[in-house]
C-alpha positions in Angstrom: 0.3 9.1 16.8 -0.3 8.1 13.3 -4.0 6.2 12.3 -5.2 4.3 9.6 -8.5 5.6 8.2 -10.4 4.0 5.0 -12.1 5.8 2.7 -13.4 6.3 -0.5 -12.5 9.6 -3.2 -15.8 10.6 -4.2 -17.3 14.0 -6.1 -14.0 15.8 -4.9 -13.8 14.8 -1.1 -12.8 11.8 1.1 -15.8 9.8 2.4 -14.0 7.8 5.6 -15.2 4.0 5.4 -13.9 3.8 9.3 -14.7 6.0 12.4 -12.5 8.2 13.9 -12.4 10.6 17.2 -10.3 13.3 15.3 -11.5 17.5 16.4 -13.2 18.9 14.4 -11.0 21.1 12.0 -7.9 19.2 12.3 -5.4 19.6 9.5 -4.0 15.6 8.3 -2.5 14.4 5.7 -3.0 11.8 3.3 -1.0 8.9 2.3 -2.9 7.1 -1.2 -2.5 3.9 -1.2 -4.2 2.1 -4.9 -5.5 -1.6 -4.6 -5.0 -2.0 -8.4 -1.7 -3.1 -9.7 -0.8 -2.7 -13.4 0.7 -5.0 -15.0 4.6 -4.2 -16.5 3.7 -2.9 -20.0 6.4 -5.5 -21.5 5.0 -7.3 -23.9 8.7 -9.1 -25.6 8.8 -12.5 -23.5 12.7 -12.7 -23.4 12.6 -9.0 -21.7 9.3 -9.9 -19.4 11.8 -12.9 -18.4 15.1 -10.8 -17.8 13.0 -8.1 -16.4 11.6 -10.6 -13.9 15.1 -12.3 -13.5 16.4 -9.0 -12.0 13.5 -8.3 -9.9 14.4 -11.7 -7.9 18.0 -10.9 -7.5 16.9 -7.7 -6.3 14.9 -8.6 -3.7 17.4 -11.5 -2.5 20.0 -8.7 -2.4 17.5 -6.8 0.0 16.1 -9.0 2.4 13.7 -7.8 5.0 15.8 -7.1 8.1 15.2 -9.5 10.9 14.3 -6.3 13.5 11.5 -5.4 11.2 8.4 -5.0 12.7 5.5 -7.6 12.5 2.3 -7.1 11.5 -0.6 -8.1 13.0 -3.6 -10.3 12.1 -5.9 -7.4 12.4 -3.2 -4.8 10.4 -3.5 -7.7 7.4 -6.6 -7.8 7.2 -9.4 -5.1 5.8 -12.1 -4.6 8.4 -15.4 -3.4 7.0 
């Protein structure tokens, strides 16, 4: 079953921020997941807008299904 572990990249490893109950030698893998989010490198305002435009009519075109599944208080929040 899968788990959601923090942790932090330092000197070459993964230091976990959360504790886990996993044996000792167990093989995982990693899904990295980036709190920064770079701006789109468009700097003409009539493309930012048309770029932006299209983005909308994307996402109306691919609404979230209605049998997707909810997340919970604790899953939207960051515990520390």
């Amino acid at each position: 079953m899968p788990q959601a572990l923090k942790a932090v990249y330092r000197s070459g490893i993964f230091v976990l921020k959360t504790a886990c109950n996993l044996p000792e030698g167990i093989e995982v893998e990693l899904f990295v997941q980036s709190a920064q989010v770079a701006p789109p490198r468009i700097t003409d305002i009539a493309a930012r807008q048309n770029f932006l435009k299209l983005l909308v009519e994307r996402m109306q075109q691919n609404p979230i299904p209605s049998n997707a599944p909810r997340f919970t208080r604790d899953m939207l929040h960051e515990r520390r």
